[in-house]
C-alpha positions in Angstrom: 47.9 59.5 51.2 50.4 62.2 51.9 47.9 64.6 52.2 45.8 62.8 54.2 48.9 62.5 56.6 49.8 66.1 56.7 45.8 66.8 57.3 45.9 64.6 60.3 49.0 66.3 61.4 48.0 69.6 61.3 44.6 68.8 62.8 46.3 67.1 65.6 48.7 69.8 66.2 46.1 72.6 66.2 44.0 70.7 68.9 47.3 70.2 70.6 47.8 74.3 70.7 44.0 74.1 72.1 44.5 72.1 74.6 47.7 74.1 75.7 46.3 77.7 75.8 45.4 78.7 79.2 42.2 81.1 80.0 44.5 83.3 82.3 42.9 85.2 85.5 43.8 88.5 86.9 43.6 90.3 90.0 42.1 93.6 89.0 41.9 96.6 91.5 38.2 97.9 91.6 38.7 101.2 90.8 39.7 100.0 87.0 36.3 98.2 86.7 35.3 100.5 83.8 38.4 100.8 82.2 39.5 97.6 82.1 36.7 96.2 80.7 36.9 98.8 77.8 40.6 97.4 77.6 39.5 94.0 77.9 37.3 94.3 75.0 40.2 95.7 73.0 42.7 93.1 73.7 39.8 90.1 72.8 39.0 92.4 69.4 43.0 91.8 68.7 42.6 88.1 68.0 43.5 87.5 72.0 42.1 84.7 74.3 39.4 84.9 77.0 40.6 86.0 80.5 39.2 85.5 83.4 38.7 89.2 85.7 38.3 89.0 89.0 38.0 92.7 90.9 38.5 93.8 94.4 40.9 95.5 97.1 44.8 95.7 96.4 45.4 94.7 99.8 43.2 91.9 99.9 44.4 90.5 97.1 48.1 90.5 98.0 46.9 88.5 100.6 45.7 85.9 98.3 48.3 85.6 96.3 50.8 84.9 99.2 48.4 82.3 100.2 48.7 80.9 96.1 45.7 82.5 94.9 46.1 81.4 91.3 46.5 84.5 89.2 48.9 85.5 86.8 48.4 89.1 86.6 47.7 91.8 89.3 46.7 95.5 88.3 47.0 97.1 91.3 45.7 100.4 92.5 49.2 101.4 93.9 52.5 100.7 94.0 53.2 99.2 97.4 51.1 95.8 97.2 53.1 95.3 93.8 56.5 95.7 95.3 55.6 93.9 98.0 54.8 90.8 96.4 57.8 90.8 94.1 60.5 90.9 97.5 57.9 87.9 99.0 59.2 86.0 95.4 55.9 86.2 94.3 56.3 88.1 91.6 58.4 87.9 88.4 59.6 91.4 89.1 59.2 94.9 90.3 56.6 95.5 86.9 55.4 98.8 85.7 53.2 101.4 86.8 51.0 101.9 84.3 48.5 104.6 85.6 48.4 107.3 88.2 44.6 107.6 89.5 42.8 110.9 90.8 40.7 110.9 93.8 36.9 112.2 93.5 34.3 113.0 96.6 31.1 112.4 95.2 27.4 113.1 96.7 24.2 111.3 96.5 21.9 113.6 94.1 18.8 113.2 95.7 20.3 114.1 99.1 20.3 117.9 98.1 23.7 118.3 98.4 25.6 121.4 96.4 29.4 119.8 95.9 32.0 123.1 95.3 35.8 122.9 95.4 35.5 125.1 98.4 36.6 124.2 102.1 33.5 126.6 103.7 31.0 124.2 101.3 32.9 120.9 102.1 32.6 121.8 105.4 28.4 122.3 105.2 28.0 119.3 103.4 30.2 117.2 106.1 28.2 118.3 108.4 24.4 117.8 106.5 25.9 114.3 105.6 24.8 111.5 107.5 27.3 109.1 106.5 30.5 109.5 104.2 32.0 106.3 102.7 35.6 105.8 102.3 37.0 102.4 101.1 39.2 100.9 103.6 42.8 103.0 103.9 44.9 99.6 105.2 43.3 97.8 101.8 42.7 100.4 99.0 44.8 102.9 98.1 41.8 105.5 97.2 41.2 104.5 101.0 44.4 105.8 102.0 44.4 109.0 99.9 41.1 109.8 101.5 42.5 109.9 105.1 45.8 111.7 103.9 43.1 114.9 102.0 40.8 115.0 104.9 43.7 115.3 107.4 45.4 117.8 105.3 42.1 119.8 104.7 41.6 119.9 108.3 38.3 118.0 107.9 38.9 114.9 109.6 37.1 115.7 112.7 34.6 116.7 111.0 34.3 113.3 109.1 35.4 110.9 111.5 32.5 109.6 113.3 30.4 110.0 110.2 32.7 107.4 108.0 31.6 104.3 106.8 34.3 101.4 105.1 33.9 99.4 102.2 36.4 96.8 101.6 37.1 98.7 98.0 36.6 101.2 96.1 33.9 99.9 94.1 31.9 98.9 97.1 32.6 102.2 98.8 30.8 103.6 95.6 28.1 101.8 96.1 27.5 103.4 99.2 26.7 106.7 97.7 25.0 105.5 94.8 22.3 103.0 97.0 22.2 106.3 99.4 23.8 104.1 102.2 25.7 107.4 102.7 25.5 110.7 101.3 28.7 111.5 100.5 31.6 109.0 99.5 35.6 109.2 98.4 36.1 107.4 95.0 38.1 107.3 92.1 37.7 109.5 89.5 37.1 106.7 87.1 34.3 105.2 89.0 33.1 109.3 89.2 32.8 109.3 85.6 30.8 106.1 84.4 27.9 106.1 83.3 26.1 104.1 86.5 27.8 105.9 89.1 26.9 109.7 87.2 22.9 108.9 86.8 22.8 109.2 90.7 25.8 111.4 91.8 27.7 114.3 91.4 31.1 114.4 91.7 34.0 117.0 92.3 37.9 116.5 91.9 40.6 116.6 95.3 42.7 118.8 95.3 46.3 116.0 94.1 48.1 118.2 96.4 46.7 116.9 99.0 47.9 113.5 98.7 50.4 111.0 98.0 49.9 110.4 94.1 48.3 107.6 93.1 50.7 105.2 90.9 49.0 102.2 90.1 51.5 99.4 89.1 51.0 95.8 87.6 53.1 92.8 88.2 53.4 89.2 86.1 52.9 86.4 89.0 55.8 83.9 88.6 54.7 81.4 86.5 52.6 83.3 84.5 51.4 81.8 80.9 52.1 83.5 77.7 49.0 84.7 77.8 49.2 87.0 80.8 52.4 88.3 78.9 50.7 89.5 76.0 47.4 90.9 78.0 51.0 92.6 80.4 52.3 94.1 77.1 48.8 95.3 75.9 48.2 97.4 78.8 51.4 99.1 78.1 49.8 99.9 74.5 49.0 103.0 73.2 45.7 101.7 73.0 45.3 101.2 76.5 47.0 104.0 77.3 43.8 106.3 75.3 41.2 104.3 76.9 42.6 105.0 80.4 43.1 108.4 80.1 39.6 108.4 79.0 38.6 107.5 82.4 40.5 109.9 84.0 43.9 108.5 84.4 47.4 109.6 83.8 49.4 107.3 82.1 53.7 107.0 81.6 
């Protein structure tokens, strides 16, 4: 009878734990499409739960949450959006950058186009291009780092009236790849996968030439346990590999 008892309890207490785990969603910024799901598949090979990913702009997703967008965790592509949200109350605190990104310019291979780290060759293919894609600077980071390298280059009147937005950086990518435009500003990540490579080539900006990258991540107040642990993983050395794989610098 006892046994039968402590059977009943234990069965009820682990539908009980169930019932209270939480499939957690985060806000991821596009440029860590590739990465993160290489992380993500890590973190579910630990023993962890399903998450819910959700990917897109930093800015438009600061948006959302101040609205009460319901995610617990926000990997952003910079540092601002983060900060931001944590002096709104939004966040739990200021977080931890966990990454600083690279920016790539990348060229559609079937356009023809030779891409050298040289301004006299940037310069030829600005001008053969017929449109270059940036993601959008007052929503995307990459966006922003794009305008800052072409203005310090001295190529923004050259690229100017040629530029095409896209609300992120994945989208922006896109561009190139479809042939939408020939030439596109991306991360370095998205340079390197494996879709994005079959169709472009890719060469890396000059860092100088812009504000550094630092991609921080913030807990959303209220956020399960969950979105704790997936918080500490990305701060693993595990995670830490699979970025730099794709490009990254990490702390």
């Amino acid at each position: 009878m006892k046994l039968r008892l402590f059977a009943l309890f234990a069965s009820l207490l682990f539908t009980a734990n169930l019932a209270c785990a939480q499939t957690i969603t985060v806000a991821v910024a596009a440029n860590m499409k590739d990465a993160f799901s290489e992380i993500n598949a890590a973190f579910k090979s630990a023993g962890n739960s399903d998450i819910r990913i959700v990917y897109g702009s930093s800015g438009n997703f600061t948006a959302q949450i101040m609205n009460g967008a319901p995610f617990n965790l926000f990997i952003s592509a910079d540092e601002y959006f983060p900060i931001e949200l944590y002096k709104r109350g939004k966040a739990i605190d200021e977080g931890v950058v966990y990454a600083t990104g690279k920016l790539a310019i990348i060229s559609k291979k079937s356009a023809g186009m030779s891409l050298v780290d040289d301004k006299t060759e940037l310069i030829r293919a600005m001008n053969k291009a017929n449109k270059i894609a940036i993601a959008k600077p007052e929503l995307a980071p990459y966006g922003k780092a794009a305008v800052e390298y072409l203005k310090a280059e001295g190529l923004w009147d050259i690229a100017k009236d040629k530029l095409i937005y896209g609300d992120n950086i994945g989208i922006t990518t896109m561009y190139v790849v479809t042939g939408a435009a020939d030439l596109g500003f991306t991360a370095l990540s998205l340079a390197k996968s494996v879709d994005v490579s079959k169709e472009t080539n890719f060469i890396l900006v000059n860092n100088k030439l812009y504000e550094p990258i630092k991609q921080r991540m913030v807990l959303i107040k209220g956020a399960p346990r969950e979105a704790v642990t997936l918080y500490q993983f990305m701060q693993s050395s595990q995670a830490k590999l699979i970025l730099q794989k794709y490009g990254y610098s990490t702390p």
